[in-house]
Backbone of each chain as ProteinMPNN parsed JSONL, in Angstrom:
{"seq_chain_A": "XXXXXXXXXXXXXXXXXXXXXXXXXXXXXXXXXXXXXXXXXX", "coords_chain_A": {"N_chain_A": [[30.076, 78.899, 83.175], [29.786, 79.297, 79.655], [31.043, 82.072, 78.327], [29.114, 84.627, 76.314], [29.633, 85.777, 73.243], [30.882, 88.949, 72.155], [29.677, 89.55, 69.196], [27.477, 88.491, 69.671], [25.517, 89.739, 71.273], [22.723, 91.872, 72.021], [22.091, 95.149, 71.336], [21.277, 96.465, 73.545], [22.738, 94.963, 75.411], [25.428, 94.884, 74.681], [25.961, 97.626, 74.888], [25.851, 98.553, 77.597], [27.743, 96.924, 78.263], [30.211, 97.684, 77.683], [29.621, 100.255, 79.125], [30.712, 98.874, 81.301], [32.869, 97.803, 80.944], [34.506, 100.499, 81.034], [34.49, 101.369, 83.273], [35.868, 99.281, 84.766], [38.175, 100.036, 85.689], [38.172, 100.987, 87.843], [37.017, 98.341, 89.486], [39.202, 97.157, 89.088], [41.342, 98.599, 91.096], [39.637, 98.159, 93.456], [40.159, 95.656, 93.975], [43.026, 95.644, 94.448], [43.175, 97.394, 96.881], [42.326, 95.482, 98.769], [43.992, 93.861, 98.493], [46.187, 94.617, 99.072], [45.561, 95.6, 101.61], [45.549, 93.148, 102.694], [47.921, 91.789, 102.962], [48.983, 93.92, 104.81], [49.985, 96.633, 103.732], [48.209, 98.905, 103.986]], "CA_chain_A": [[29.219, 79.221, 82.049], [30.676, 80.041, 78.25], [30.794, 83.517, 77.899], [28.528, 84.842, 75.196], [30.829, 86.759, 72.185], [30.147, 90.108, 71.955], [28.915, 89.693, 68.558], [25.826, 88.036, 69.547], [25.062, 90.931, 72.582], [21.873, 92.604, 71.855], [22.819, 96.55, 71.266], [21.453, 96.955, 75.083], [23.777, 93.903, 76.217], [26.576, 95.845, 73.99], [26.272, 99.311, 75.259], [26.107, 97.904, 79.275], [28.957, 95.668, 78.319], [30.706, 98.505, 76.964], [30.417, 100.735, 79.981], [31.176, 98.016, 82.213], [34.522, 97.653, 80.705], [34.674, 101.416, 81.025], [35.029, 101.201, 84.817], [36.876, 98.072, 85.064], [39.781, 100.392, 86.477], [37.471, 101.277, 89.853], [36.595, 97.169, 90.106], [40.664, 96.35, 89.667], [41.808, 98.954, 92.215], [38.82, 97.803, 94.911], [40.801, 94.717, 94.219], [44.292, 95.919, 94.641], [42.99, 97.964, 97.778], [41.806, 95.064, 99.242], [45.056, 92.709, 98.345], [47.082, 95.841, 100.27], [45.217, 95.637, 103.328], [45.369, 91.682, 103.131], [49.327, 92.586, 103.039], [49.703, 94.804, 105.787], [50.75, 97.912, 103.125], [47.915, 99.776, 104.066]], "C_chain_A": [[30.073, 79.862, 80.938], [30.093, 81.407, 78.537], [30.557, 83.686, 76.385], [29.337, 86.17, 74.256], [30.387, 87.827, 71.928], [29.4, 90.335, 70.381], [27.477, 89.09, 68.397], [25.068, 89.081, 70.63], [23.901, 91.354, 71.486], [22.496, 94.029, 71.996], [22.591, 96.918, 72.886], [22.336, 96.704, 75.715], [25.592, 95.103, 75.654], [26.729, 96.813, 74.894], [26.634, 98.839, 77.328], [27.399, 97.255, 79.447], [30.172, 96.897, 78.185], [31.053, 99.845, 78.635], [30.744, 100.062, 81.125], [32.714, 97.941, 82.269], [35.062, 99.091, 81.025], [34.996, 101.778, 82.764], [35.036, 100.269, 85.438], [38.204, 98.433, 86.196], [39.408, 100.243, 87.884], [37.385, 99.664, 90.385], [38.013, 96.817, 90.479], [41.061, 97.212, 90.924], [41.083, 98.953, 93.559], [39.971, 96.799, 94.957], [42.249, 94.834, 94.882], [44.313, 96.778, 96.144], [42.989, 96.812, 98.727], [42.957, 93.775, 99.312], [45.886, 93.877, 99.183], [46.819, 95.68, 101.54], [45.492, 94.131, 103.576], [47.144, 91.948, 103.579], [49.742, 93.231, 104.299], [50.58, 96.196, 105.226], [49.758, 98.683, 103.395], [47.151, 100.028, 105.808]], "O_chain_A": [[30.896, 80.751, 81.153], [28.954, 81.713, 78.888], [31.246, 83.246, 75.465], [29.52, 87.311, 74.681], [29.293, 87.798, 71.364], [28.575, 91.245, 70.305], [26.66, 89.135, 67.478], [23.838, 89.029, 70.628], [24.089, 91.212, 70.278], [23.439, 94.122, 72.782], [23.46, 97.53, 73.506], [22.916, 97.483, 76.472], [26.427, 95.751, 76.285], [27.674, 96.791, 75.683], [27.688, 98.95, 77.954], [28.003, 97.077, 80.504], [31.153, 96.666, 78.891], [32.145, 100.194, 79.083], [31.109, 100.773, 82.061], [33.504, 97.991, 83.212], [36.247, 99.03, 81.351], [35.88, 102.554, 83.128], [34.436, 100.128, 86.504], [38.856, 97.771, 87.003], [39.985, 99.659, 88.802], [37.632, 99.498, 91.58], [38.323, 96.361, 91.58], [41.137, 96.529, 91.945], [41.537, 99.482, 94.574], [40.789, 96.948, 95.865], [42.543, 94.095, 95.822], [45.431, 96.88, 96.65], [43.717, 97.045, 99.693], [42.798, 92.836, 100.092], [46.092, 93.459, 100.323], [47.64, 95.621, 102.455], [45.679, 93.84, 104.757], [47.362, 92.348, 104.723], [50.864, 93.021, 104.761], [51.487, 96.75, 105.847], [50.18, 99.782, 103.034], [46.694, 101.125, 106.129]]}, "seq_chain_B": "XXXXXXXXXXXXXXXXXXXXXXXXXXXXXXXXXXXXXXXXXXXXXXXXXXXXXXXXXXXXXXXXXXXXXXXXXXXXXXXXXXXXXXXXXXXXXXXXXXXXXXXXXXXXXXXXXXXXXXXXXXXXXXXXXXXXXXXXXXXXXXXXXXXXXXXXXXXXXXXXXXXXXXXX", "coords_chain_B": {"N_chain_B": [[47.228, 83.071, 84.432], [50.433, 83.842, 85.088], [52.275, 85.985, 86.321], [56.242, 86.831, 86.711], [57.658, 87.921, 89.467], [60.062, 87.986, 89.864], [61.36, 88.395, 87.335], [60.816, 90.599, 86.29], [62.141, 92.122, 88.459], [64.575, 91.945, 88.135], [65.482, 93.687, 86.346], [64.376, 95.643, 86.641], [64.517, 99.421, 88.02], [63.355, 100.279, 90.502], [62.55, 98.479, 93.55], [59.983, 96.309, 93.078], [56.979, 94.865, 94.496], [54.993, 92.065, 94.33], [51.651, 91.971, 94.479], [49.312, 90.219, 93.741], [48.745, 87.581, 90.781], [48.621, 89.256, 88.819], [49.658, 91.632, 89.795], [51.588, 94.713, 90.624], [53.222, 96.503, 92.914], [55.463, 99.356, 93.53], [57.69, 101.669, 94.817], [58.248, 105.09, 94.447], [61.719, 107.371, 93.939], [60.877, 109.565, 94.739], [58.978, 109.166, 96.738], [56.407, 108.2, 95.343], [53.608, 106.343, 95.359], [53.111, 103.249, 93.291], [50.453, 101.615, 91.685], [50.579, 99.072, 89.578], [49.357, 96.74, 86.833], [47.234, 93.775, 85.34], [44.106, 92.74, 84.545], [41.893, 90.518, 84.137], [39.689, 91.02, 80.739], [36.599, 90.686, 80.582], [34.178, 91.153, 78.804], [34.486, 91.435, 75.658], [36.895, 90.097, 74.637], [37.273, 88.079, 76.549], [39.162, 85.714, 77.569], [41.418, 85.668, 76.331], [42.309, 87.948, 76.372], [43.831, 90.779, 78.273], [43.397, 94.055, 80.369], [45.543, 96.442, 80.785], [46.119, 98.5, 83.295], [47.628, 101.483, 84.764], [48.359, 103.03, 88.233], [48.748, 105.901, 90.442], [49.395, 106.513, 94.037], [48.035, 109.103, 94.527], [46.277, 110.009, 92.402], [47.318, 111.665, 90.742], [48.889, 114.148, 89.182], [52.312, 113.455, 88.659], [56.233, 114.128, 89.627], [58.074, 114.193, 87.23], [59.52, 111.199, 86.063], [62.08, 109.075, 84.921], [62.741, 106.503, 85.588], [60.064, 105.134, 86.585], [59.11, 104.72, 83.693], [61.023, 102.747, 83.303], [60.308, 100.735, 84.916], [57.423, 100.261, 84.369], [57.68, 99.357, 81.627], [59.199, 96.953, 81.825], [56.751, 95.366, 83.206], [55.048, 95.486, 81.268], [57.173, 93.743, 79.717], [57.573, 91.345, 80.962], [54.756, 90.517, 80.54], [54.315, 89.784, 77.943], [56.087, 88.018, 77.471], [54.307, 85.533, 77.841], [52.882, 83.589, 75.57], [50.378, 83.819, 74.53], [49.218, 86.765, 75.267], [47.203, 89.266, 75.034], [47.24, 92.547, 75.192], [44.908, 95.092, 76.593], [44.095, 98.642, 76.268], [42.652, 101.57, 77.734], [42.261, 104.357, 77.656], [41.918, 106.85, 80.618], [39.994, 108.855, 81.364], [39.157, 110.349, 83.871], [40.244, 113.61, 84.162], [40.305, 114.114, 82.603], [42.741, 114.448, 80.941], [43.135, 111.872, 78.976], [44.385, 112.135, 76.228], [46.651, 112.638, 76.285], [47.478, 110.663, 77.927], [47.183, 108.642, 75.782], [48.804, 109.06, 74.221], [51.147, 108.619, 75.553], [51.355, 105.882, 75.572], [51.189, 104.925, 73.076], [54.11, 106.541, 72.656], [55.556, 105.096, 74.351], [55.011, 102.809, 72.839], [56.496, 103.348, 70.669], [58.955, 103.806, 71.128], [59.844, 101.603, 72.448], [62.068, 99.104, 72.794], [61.828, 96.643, 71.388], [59.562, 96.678, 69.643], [59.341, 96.233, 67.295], [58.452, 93.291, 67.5], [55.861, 93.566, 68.043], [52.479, 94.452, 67.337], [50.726, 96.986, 67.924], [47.599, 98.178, 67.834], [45.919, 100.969, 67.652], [42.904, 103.28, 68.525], [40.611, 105.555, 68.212], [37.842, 106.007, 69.258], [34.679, 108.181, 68.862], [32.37, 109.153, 70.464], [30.128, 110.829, 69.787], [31.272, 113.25, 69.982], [32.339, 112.83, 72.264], [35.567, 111.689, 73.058], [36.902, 108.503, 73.487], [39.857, 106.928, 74.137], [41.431, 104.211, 73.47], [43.223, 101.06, 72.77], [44.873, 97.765, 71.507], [47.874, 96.015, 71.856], [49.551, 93.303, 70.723], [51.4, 90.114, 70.514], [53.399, 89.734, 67.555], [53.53, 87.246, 66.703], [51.74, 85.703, 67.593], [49.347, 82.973, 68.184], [47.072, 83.623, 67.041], [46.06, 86.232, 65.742], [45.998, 87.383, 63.299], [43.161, 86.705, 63.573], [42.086, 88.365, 66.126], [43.236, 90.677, 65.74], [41.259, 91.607, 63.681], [38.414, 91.038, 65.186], [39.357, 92.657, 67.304], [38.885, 95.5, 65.952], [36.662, 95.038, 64.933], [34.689, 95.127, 67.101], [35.59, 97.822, 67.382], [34.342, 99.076, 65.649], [31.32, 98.83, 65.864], [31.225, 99.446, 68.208], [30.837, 102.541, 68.128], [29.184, 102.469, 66.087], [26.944, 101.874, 67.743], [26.865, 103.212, 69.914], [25.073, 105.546, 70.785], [24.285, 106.977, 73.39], [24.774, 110.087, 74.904], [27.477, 110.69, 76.765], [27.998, 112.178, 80.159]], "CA_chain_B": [[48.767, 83.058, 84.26], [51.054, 84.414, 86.3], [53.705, 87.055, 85.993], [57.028, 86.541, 87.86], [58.145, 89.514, 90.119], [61.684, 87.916, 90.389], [61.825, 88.508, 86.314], [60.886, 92.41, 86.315], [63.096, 92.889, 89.754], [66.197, 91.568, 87.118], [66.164, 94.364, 85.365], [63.673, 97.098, 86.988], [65.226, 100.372, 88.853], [62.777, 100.313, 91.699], [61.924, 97.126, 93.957], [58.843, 95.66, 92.782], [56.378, 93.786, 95.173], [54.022, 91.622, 94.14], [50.329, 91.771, 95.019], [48.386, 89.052, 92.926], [48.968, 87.052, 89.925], [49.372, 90.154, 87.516], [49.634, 93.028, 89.839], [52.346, 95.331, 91.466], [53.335, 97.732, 93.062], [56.625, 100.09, 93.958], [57.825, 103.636, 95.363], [59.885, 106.11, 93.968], [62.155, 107.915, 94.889], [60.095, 110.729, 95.172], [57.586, 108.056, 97.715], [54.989, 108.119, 94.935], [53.686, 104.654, 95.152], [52.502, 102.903, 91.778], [50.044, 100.134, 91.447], [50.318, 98.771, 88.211], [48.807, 95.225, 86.445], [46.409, 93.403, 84.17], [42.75, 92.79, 84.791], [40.788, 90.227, 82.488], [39.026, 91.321, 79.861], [35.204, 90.114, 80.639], [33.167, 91.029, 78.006], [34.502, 91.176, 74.361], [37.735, 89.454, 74.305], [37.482, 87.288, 77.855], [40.307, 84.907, 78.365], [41.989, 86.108, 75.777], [43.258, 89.387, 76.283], [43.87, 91.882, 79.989], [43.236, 95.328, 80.543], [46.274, 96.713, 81.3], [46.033, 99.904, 84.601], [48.458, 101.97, 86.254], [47.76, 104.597, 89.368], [49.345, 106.385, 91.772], [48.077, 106.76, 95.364], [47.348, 109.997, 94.877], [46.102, 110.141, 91.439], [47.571, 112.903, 90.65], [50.51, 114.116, 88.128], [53.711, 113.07, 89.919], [57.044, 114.278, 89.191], [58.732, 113.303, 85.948], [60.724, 109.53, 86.171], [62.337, 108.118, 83.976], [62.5, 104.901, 85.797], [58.641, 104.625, 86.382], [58.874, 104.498, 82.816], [62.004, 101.581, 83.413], [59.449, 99.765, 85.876], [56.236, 99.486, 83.426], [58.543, 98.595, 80.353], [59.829, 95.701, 82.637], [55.977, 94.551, 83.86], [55.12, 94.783, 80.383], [58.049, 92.869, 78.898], [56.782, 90.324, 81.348], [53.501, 89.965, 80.502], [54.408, 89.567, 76.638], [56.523, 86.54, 77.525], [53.16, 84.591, 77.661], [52.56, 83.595, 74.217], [48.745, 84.25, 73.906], [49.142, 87.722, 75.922], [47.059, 90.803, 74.544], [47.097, 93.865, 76.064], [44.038, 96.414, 75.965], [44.08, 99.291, 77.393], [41.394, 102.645, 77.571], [42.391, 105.654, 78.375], [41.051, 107.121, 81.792], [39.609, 109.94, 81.14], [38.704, 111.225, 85.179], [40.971, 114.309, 84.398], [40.617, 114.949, 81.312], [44.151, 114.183, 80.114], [43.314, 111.069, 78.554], [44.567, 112.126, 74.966], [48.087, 113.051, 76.928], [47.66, 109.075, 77.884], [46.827, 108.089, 74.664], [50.493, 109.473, 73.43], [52.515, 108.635, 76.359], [51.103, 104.547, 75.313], [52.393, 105.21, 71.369], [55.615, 107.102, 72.48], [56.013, 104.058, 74.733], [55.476, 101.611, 72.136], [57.33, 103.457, 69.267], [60.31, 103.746, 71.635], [60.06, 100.045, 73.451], [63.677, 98.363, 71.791], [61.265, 95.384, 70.779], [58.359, 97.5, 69.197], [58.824, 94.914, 65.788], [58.01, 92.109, 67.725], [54.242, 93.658, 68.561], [51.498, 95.465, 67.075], [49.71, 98.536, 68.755], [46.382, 98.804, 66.975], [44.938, 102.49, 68.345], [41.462, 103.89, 67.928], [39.609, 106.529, 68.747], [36.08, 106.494, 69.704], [33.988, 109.454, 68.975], [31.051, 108.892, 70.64], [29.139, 112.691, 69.264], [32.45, 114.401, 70.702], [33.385, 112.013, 73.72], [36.854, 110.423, 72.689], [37.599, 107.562, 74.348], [41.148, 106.167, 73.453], [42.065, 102.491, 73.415], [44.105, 100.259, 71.878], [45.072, 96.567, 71.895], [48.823, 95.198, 72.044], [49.619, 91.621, 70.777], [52.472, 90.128, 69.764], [53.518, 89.715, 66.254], [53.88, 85.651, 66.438], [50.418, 85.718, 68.188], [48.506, 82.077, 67.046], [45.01, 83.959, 66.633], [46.853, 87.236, 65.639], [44.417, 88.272, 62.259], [41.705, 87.037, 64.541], [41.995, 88.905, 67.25], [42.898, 91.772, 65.158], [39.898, 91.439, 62.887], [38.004, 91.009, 66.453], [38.93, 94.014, 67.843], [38.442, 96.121, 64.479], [34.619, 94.794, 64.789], [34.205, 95.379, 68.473], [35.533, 99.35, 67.759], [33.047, 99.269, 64.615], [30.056, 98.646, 66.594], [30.677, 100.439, 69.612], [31.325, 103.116, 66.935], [27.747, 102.529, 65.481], [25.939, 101.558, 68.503], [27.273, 103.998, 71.43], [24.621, 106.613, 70.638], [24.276, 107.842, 74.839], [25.559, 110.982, 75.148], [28.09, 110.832, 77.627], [27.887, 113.146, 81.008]], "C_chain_B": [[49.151, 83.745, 85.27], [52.026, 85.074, 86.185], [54.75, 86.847, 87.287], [57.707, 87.43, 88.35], [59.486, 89.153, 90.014], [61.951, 88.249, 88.329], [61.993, 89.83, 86.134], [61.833, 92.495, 87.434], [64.379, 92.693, 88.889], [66.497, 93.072, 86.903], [65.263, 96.002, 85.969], [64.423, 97.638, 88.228], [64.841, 100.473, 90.138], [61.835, 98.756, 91.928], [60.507, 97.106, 93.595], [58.373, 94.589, 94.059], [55.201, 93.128, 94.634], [52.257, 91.141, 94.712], [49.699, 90.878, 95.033], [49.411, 88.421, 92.037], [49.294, 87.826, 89.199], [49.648, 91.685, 87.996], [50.985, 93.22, 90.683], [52.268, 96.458, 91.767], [54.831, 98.129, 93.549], [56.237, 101.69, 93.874], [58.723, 103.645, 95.053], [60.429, 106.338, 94.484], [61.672, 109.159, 95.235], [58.9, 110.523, 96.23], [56.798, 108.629, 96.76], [54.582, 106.667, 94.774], [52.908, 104.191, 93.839], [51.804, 101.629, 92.191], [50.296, 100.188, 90.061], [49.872, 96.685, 87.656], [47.974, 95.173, 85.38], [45.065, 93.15, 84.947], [42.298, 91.896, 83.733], [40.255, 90.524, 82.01], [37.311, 90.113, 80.946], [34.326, 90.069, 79.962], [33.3, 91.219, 76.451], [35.609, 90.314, 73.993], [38.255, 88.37, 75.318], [38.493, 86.889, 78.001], [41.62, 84.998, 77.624], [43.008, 87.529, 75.501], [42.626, 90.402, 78.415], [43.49, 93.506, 79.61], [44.007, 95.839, 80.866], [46.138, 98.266, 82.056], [47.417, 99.932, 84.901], [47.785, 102.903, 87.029], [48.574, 104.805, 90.296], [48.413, 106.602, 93.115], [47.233, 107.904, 95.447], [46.243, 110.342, 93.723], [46.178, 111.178, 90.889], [49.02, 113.127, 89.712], [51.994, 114.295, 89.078], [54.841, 113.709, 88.81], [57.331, 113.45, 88.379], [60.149, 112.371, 86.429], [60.818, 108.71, 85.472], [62.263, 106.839, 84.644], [61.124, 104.657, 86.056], [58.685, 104.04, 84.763], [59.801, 102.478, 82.244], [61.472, 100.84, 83.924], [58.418, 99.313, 85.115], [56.644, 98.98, 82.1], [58.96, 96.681, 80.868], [58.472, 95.234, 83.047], [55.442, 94.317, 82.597], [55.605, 94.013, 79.801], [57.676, 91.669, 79.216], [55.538, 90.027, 80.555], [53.802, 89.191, 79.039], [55.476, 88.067, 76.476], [55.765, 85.371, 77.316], [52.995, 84.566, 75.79], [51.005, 83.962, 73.695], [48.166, 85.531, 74.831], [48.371, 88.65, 74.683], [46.834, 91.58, 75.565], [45.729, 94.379, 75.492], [44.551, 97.812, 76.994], [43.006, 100.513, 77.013], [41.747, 103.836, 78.508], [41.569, 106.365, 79.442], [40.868, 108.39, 81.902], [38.921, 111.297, 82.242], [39.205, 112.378, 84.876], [41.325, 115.086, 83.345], [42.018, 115.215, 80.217], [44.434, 112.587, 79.418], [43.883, 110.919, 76.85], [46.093, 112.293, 75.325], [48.32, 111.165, 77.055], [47.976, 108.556, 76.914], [48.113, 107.785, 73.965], [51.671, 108.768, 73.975], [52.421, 106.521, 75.766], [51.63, 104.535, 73.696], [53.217, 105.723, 71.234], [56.128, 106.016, 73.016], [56.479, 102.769, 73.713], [56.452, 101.675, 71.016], [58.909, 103.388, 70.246], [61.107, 102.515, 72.522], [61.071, 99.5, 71.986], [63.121, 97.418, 70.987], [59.943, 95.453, 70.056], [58.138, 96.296, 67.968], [58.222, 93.767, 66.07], [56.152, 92.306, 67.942], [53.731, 94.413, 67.554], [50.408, 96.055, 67.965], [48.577, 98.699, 67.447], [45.612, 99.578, 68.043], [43.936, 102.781, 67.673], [41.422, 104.989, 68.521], [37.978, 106.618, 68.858], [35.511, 107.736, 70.021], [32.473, 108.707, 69.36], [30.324, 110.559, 70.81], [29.921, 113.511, 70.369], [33.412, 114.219, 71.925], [34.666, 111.463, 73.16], [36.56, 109.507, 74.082], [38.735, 106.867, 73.254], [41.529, 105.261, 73.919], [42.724, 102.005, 72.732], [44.707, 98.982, 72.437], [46.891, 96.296, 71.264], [48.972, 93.934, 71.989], [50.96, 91.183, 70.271], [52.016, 89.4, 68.486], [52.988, 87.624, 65.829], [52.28, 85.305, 67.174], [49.933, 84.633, 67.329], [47.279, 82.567, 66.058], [45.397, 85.508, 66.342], [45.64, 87.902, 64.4], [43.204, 87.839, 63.064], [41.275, 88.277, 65.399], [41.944, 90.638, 66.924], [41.635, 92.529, 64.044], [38.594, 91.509, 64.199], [37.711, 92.221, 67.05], [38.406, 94.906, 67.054], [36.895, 96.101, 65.0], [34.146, 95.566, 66.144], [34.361, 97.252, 68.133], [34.5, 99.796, 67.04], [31.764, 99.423, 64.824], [29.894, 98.603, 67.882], [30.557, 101.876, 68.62], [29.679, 103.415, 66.712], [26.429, 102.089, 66.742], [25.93, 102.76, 69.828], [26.052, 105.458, 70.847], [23.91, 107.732, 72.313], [25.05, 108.936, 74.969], [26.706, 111.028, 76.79], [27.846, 112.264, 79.152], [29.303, 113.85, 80.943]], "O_chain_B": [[48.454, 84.195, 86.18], [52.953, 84.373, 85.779], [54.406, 86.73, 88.463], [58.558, 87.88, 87.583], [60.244, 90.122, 90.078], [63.165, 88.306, 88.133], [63.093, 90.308, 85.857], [62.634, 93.357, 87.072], [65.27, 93.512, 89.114], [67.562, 93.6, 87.224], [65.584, 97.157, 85.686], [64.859, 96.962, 89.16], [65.688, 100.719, 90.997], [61.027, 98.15, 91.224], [59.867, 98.106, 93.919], [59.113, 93.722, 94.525], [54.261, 93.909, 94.49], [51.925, 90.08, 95.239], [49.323, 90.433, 96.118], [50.62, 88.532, 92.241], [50.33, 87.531, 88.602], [49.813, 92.66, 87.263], [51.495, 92.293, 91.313], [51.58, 97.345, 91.262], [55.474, 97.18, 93.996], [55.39, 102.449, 93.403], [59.721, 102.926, 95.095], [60.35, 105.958, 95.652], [62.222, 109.765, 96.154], [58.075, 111.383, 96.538], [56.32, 109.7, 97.137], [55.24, 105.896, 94.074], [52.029, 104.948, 93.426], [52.333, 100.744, 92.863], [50.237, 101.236, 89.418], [50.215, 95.678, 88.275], [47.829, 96.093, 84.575], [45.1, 93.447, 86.141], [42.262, 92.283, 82.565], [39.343, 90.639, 82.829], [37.325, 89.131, 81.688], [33.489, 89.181, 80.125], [32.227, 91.171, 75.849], [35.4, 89.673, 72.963], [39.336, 87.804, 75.157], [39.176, 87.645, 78.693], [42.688, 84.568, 78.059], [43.944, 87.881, 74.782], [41.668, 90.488, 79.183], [43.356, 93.895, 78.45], [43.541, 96.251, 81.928], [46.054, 99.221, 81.283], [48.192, 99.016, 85.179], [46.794, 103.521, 86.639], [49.102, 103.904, 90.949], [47.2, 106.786, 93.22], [46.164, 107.988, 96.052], [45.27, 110.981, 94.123], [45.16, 111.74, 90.485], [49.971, 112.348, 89.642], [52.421, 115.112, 89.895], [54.637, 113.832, 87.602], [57.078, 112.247, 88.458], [61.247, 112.667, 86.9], [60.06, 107.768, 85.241], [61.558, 106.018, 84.059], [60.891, 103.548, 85.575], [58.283, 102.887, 84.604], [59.492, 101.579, 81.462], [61.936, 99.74, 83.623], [58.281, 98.093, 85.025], [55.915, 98.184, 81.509], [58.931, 95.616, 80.251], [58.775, 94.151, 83.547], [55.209, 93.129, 82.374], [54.853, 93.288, 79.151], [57.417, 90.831, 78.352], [55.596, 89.014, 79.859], [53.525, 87.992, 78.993], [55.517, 87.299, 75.515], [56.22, 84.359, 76.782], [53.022, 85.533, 75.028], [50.688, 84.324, 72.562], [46.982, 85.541, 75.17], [48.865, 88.736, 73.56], [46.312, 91.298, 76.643], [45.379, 94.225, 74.322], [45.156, 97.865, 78.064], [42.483, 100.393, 75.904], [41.539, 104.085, 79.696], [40.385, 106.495, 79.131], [41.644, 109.058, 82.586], [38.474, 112.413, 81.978], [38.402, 113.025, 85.548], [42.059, 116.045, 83.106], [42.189, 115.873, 79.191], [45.564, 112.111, 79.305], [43.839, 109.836, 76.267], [46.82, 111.991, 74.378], [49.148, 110.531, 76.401], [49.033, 107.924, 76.903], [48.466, 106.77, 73.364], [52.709, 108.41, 73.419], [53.5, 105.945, 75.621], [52.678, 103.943, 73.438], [53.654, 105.817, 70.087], [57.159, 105.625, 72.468], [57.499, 102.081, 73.649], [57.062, 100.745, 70.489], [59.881, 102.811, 69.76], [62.231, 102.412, 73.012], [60.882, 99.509, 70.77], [63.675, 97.185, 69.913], [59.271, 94.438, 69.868], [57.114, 95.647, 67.759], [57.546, 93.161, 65.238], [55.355, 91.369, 67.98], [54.513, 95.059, 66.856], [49.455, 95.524, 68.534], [48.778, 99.245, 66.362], [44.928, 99.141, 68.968], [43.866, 102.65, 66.451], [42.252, 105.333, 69.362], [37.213, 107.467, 68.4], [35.683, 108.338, 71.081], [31.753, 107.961, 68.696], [30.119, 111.194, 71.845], [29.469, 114.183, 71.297], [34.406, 114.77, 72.399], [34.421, 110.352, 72.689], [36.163, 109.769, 75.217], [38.601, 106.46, 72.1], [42.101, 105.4, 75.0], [42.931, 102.677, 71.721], [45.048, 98.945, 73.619], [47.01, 96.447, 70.048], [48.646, 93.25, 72.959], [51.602, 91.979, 69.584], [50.98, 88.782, 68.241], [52.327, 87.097, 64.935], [51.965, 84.135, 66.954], [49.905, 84.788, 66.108], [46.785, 82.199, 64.992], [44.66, 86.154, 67.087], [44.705, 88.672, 64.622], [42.273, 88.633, 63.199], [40.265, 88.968, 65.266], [41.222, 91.519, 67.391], [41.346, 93.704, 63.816], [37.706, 92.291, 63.861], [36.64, 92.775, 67.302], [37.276, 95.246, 67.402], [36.197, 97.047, 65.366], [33.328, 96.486, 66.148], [33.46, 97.994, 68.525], [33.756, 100.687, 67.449], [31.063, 100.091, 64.063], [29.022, 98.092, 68.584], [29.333, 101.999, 68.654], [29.089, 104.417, 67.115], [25.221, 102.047, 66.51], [24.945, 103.002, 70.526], [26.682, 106.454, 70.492], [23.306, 108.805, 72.289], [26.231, 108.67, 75.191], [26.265, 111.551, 77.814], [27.461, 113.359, 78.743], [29.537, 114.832, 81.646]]}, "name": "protein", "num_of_chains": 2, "seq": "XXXXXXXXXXXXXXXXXXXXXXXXXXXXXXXXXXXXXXXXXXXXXXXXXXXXXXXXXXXXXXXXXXXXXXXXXXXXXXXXXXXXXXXXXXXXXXXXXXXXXXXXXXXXXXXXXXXXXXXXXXXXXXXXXXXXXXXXXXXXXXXXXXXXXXXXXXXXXXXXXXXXXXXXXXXXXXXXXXXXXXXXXXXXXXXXXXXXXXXXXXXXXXXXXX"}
């Protein structure tokens, strides 16, 4: 599915979008937790 | 895309292993271990631009190293090899030293040997007293380069005018 450009977001879609990106760090390091254990580093 | 660990191991002080497609990690010599990488963007600049993270295991202020600083110079240099690379990044503010971040990312870039080749456009977001500090990295030769910079501009403009939640 195209991803819709943030200038068409509704101010709700905005602000949600907004802190979504805001704890992006916690979603990459589940990821990086979870590529470690696949690894055998943790 | 894909970043190549055998290009940063050239020239970086501490072995690099590769996790994923844009991530790593290495230990000091002090054993603090570093993840560091990119993340796609998902919702204002998607396929177009990463999120660039680092962390330590502990998350915690580690002794001062200059080569950490020799290791993320080298995963950035990588990434910027891609020709339609932007960086973002957003200061992480768990700790309350995200304005200390903010600096150590514009002492980095004013002191990276190849600083002419990029532009660092920094903001600040006051959301009624919250900073949040971000800023996007592109290079200079960038195809979509006034786009992207015109792009972000808008996106800080109207978080800017729309973020009216008071933060916790």
């Amino acid at each position: 599915m195209e991803q819709k450009a943030f200038q068409q977001y509704s101010d709700a879609e905005f602000r949600d979008a907004l802190i979504a990106t805001m704890n992006l760090k916690q979603e990459w390091m589940a990821s990086v937790d979870k590529r470690e254990k696949e690894l055998g580093l943790r | 895309m894909r970043l190549s660990v055998d290009n940063i191991n050239q020239t970086a002080p501490y072995w690099v292993i590769q996790l994923d497609d844009m991530t790593f990690r290495f230990v000091t010599k002090n054993g603090v271990i570093y993840r560091v990488g990119f993340y796609k963007d998902q919702y204002f600049l998607g396929d177009r631009a990463y999120h660039f993270f680092i962390a330590n295991e502990t998350n915690t202020i580690s002794p001062k190293d200059v080569d950490v600083y020799k290791v993320i110079t080298c995963v950035i240099e990588e990434f910027f090899r891609q020709d339609k690379s932007v960086m973002l990044y957003i200061c992480d503010p768990y700790d309350h030293r995200e304005a200390i971040r903010d600096n150590l990312y514009k002492r980095w870039f004013n002191s990276y040997p190849k600083h002419d080749e990029l532009t660092l456009q920094a903001e600040e977001l006051d959301f009624e007293g919250y900073i949040v500090y971000t800023g996007m990295i592109l290079r200079n030769d960038h195809p979509e380069y006034e786009e992207l910079l015109t792009t972000y501009k808008a996106f800080v403009q109207r978080a800017i005018n729309i973020y009216k939640v008071q933060p916790k």
